[in-house]
C-alpha positions as CSV (number, residue, x, y, z in Angstrom):
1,X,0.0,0.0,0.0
2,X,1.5,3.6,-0.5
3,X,2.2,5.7,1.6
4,X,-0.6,8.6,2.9
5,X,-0.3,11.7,0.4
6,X,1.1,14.9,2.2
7,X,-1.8,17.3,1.5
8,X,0.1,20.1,3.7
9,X,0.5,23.6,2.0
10,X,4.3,24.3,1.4
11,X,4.1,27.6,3.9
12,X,3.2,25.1,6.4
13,X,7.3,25.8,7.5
14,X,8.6,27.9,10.1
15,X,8.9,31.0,8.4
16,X,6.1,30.3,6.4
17,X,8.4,28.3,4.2
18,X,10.6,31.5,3.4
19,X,14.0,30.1,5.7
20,X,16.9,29.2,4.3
21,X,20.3,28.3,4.9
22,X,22.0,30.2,1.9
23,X,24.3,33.3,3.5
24,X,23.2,35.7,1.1
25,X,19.3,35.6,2.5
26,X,18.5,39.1,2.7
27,X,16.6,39.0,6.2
28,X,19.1,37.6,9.2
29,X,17.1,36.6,12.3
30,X,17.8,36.1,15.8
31,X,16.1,35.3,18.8
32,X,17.1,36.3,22.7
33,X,14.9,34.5,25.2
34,X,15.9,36.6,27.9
35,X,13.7,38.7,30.7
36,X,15.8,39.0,33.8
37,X,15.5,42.6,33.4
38,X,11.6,42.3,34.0
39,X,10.7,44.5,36.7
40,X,6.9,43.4,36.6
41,X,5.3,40.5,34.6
42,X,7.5,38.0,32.9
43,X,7.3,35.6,30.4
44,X,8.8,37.4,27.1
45,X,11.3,34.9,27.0
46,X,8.7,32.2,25.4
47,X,8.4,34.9,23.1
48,X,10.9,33.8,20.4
49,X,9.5,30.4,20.1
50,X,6.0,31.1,20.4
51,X,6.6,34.0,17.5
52,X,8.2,31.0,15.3
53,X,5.5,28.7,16.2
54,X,2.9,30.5,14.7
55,X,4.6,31.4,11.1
56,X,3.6,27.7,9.8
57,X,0.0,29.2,9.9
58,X,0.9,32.2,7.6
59,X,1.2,32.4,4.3
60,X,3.9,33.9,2.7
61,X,2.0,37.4,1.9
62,X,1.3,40.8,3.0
63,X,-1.7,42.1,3.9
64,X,-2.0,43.5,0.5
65,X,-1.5,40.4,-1.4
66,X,1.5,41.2,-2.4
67,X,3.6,37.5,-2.4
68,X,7.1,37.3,-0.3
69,X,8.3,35.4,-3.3
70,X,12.0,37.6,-3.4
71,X,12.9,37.5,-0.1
72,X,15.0,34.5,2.1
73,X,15.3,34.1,5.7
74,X,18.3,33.2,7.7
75,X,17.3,31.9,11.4
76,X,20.2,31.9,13.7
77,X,18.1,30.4,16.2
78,X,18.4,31.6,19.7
79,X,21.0,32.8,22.1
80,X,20.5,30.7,25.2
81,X,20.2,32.2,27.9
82,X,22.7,31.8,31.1
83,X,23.1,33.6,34.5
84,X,26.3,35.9,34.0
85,X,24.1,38.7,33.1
86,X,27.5,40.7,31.5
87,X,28.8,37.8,29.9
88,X,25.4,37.1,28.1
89,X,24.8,40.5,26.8
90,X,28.7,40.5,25.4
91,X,27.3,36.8,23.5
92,X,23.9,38.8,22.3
93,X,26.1,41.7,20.5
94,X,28.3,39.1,19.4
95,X,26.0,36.5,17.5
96,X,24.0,40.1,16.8
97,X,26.8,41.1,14.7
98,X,26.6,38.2,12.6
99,X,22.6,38.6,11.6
100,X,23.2,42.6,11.2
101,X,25.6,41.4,8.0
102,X,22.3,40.8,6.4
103,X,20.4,43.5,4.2
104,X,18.1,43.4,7.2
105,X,18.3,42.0,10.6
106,X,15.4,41.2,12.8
107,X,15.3,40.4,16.5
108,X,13.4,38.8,18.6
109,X,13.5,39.5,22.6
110,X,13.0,39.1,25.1
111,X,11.9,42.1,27.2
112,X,13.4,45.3,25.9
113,X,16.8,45.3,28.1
114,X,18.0,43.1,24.9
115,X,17.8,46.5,22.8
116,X,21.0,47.8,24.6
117,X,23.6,44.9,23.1
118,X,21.8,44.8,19.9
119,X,21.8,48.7,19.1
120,X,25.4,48.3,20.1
121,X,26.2,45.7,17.8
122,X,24.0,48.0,15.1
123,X,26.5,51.2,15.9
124,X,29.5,48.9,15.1
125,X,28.2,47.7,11.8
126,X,27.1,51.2,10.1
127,X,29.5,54.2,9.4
128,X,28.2,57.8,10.3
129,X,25.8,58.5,12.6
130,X,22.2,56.3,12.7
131,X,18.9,56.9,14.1
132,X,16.6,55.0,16.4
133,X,13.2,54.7,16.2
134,X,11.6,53.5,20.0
135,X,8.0,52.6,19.7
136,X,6.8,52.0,23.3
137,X,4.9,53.2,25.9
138,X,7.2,54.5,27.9
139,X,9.9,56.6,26.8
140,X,12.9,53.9,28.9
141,X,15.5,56.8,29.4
142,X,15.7,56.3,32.7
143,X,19.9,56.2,34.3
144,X,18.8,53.5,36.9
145,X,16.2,51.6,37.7
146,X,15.6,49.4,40.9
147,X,19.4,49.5,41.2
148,X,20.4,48.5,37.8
149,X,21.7,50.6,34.6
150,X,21.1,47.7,32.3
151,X,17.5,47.5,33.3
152,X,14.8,47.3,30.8
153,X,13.6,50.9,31.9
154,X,16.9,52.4,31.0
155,X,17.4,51.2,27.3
156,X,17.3,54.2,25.3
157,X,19.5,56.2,27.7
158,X,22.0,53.0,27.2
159,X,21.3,53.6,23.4
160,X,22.4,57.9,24.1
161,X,25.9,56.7,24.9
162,X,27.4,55.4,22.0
163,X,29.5,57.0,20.0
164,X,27.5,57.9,16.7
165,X,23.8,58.8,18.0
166,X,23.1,62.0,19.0
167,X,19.7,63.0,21.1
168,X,18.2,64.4,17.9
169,X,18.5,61.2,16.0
170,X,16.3,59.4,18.8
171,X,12.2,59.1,18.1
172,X,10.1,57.9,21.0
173,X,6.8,56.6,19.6
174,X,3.5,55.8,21.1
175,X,4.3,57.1,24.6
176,X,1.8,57.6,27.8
177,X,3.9,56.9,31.2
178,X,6.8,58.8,32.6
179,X,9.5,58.7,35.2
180,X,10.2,62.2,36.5
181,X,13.9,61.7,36.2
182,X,13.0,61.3,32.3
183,X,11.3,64.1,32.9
184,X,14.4,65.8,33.7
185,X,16.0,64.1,30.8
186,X,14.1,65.2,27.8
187,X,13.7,69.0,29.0
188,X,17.3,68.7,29.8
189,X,17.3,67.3,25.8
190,X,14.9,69.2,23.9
191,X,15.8,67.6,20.5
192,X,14.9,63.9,21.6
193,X,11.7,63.3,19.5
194,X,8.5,62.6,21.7
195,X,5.6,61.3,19.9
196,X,2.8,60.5,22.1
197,X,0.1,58.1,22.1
198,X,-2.1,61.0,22.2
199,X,0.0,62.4,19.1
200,X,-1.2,59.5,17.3
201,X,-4.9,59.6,18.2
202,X,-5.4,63.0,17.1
203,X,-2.8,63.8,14.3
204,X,-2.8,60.2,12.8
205,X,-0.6,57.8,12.0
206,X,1.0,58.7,9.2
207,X,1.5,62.6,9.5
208,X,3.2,61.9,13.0
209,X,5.8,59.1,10.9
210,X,6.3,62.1,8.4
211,X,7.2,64.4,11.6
212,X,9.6,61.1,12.9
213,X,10.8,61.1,8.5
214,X,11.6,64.4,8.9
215,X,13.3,64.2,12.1
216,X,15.7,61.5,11.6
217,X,16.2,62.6,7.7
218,X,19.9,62.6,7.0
219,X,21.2,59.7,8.7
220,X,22.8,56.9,7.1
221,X,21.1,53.6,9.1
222,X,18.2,53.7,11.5
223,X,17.2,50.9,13.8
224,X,13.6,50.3,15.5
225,X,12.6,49.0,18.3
226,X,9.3,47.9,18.7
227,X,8.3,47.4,22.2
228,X,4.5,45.7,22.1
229,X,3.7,47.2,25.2
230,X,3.7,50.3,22.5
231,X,0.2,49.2,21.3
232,X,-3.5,49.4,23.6
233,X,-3.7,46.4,25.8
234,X,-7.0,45.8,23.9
235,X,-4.4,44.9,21.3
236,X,-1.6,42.9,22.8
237,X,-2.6,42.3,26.5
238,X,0.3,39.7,26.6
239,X,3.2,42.2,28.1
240,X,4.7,43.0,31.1
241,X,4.1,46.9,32.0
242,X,0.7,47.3,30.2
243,X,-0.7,51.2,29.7
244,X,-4.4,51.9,28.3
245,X,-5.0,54.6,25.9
246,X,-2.9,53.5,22.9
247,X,-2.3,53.4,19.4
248,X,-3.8,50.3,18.0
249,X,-2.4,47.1,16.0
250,X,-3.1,49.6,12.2
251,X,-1.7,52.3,13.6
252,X,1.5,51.0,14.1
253,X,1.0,49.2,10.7
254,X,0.6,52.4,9.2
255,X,3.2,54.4,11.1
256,X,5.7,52.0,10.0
257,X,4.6,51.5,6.5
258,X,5.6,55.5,5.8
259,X,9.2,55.1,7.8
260,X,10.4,51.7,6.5
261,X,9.2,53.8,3.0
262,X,11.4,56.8,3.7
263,X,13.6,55.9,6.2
264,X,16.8,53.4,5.8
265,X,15.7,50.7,8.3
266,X,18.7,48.5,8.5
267,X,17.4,46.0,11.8
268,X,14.3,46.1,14.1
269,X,13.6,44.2,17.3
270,X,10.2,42.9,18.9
271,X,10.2,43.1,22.8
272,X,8.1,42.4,25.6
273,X,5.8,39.4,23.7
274,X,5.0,37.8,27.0
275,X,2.9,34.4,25.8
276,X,2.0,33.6,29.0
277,X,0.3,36.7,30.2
278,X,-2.2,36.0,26.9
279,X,-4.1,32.8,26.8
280,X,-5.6,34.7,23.6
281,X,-2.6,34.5,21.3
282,X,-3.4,37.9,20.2
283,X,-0.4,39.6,21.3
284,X,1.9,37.2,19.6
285,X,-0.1,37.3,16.6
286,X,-0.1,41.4,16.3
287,X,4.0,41.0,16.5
288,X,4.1,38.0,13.8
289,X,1.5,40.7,11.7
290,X,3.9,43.5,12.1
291,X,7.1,41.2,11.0
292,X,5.3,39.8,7.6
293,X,4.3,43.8,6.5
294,X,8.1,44.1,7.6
295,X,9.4,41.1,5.1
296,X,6.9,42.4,2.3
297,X,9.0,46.4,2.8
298,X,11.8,45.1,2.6
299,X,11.4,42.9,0.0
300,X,9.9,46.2,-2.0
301,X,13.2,47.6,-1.5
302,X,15.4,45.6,-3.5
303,X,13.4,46.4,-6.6
């Protein structure tokens, strides 16, 4: 008798059937199961495989029909994750470096303390100065939290200390919560971009990306880092510090539809997925939403 006929679409892959092993794939990933820096609800470090679980039931198109039939992915897999807390973020920049040799590198954290080795790998790889592009409720510029510098409350101001970013090239998106020390920060730094939430409700979308365009216009790289705590909680309750009154799931499709159209996104990271805080899936399917409008931009590019 012969053997049962495998009826099961070809997307029905990890990475929708779109991975590869071939070095020139133009989209490097790498995932970093890692929330020690946590300092409420954990849980984002199931993100990276819950994330790749779900691309076997997507198919490889945008929401606009457009097929990913030009673009390759290269999974690195993950970065384990280990106890040394320095050691671990000098192995993240490390293996980071590798994916960011790709046309396009995407992350996966993690909660968002994994931003600080990966922008640093990302200022190594470009020449000049780059931007950064921080969608996320709150605006993470904070010197110290709860004792620690390398918290996740303290990326961007982590991100301020390399060598070739300047506070005008940084763009806070989507925020709603505040720190008064980051208070101090911004007034103290007039040129960081803040974009609310509010911002977004009442300007739109896409004329608030044209103000974050215009802002980070002259720089030769820009990396975003997409913190889903950025969107409503109606949209992604699956996160560790949720805040009501944000932007929703389209309105960060739409933001970054206009900056990855006008802007040269080199990497992005998705933080702060925390599958166990949604028995809904939801959150994790909003971040697997974002990445596949990502693929389908940056497969527009190379034509």
């Amino acid at each position: 008798m012969s053997e049962r006929a495998d009826f099961s679409p070809a997307h029905r892959q990890v990475w929708s059937g779109l991975a590869t092993r071939a070095p020139g794939a133009q989209v490097g990933v790498l995932g970093i199961p890692f929330d020690n820096a946590t300092s409420y609800r954990r849980g984002s470090a199931f993100a990276p495989a819950s994330i790749r679980g779900l691309t076997p039931h997507v198919a490889p198109l945008t929401e606009g029909g457009q097929r990913l039939s030009d673009v390759r992915i290269r999974d690195y897999g993950d970065v384990p994750p280990e106890l040394n807390w320095e050691r671990y973020f000098a192995t993240v920049e490390a293996r980071a470096a590798q994916v960011l040799r790709h046309p396009f590198a995407l992350f996966l954290g993690g909660d968002h303390a994994v931003t600080i080795p990966l922008v640093r790998a990302f200022s190594r790889s470009v020449r000049g100065p780059f931007g950064v592009i921080h969608f996320d409720a709150h605006l993470d510029l904070a010197d110290e939290f709860e004792g620690h510098r390398w918290s996740h409350a303290c990326t961007e101001r982590r991100v301020l200390e390399l060598p070739n970013i300047a506070p005008r090239h940084l763009a806070c998106v989507g925020v709603r919560s505040w720190m008064s020390d980051e208070a101090e920060f911004v007034a103290e730094h007039p040129e960081i971009g803040v974009y609310s939430a509010r911002d977004i409700h009442r300007r739109g979308a896409v004329p608030v990306a044209e103000g974050i365009t215009a802002q980070l216009r002259g720089v030769g790289a820009v990396y975003v880092t997409c913190d889903i705590d950025g969107l409503d909680p109606a949209c992604a309750p699956g996160t560790g510090v949720p805040e009501a009154g944000g932007p929703t799931t389209r309105d960060l499709l739409e933001l970054l539809g206009c900056i990855f159209a006008r802007l040269p996104v080199r990497a992005m990271d998705i933080v702060e997925v925390s599958p166990p805080l949604d028995p809904t899936g939801i959150t994790v399917a909003a971040a697997v939403k974002v990445i596949y409008e990502v693929l389908g931009w940056v497969q527009g590019r190379q034509h």
